[in-house]
N, C-alpha and C positions, 0 to 999 in steps of 0.2 A: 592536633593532627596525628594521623593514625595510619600507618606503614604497612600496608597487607600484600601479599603475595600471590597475584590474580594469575592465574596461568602461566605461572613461569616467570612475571611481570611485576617489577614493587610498584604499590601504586600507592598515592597520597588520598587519605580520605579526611576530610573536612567534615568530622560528625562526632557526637558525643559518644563515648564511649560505651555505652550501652544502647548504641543503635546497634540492631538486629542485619547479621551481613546481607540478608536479602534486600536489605534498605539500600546501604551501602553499594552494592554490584546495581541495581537499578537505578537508582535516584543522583547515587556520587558518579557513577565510571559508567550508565551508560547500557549496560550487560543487562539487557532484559527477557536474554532466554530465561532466566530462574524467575518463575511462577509465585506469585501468592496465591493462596487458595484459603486455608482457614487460619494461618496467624497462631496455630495452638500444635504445632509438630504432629498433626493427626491425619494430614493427607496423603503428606509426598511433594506436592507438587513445584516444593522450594529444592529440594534433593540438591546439594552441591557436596564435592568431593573437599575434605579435609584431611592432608597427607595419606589422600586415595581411602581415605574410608568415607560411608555416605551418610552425610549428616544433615540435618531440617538447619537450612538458615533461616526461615523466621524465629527461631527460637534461642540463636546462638549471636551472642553481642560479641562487636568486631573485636573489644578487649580481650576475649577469650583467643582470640585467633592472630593476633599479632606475632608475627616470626614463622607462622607454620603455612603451609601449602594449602591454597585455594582452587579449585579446579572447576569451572563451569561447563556445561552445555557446548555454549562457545568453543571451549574448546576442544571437548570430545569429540565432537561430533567436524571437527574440521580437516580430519584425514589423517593429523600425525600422530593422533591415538590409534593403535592399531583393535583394541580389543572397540573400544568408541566405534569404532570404523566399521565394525564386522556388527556391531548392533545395531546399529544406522542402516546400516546395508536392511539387516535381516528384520526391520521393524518397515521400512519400506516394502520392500518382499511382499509381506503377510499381511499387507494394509491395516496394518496396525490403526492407525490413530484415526479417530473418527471425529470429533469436535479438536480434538488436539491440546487441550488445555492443561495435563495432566503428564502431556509426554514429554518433556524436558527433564521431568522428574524420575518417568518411570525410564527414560535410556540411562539416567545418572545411576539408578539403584541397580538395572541390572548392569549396566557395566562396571559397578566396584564391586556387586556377586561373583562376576566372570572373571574377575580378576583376582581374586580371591581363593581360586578352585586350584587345585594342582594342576599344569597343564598337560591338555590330553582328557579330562575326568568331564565325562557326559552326565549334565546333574540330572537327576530325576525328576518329572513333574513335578513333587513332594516339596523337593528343595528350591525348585524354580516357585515354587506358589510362597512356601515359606520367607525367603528371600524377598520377592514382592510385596509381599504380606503388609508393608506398612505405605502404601500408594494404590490409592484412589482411585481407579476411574469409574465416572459418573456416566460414560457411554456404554459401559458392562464390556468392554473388548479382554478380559480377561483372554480367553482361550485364544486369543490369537497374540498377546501378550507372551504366554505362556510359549505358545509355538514358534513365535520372535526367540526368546533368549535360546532356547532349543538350539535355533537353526545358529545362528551365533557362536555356541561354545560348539558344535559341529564342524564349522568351518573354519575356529580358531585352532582346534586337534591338531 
């Protein structure tokens, strides 16, 4: 049995210790905003926060994350993230998501970028593409991805 820290939340997982947390948030607790996509930390699409930085849970076994902070989708995106909030917001806005398969991922990675930023600090496309750079989408919504995180640390100033 295996002790993790899901939103704030300890929660008991019943899985071998080298199960993969995206296993563990789906399969054990339920939590299936976090994506699988390709199993190889090359999409994005699993993006969950680990003490607020964004990390590929198909690639990271729950053993390595015992004790430390888990952060999903779930709960970003549930209001009482306020940076969550303001990307949510502005990924709506911009009709971001088109098939939607990829977006769980890509709100996780740009809102541990935006969090990340000194507050106040408008990133440049550069840094928003960079930042992005390791999530996927297969509908090409880039530029309006881009125009999302924008609007975001805009309205977080």
């Amino acid at each position: 049995m295996t002790t993790l820290n899901i939103n704030g939340r300890p929660q008991s997982v019943d899985a071998d210790p080298s199960t993969p947390v995206l296993w563990a948030l789906r399969d054990n607790l339920g939590l299936t905003g976090t994506k699988f996509g390709c199993g190889a930390a090359q999409c994005g699409a699993c993006t969950v926060h680990l003490d607020g930085q964004a990390i590929r849970s198909c690639v990271t076994p729950i053993s390595a994350v015992e004790g430390r902070r888990i952060t999903t989708i779930e709960a970003v995106t549930a209001g009482q993230d306020r940076v969550g909030a303001a990307v949510h917001a502005a990924w709506v806005k911009h009709d971001v998501a088109q098939c939607g398969y990829c977006q769980s991922g890509q709100i996780m990675s740009a809102t541990a970028f935006l969090k990340s930023l000194p507050r106040g600090k408008q990133p440049s496309a550069a840094e928003i593409d960079a930042a992005m750079a390791g999530n996927i989408c297969r509908c090409g919504t880039y530029a309006r991805i881009r125009a999302a995180v924008a609007e975001a640390a805009r309205t977080l100033a």
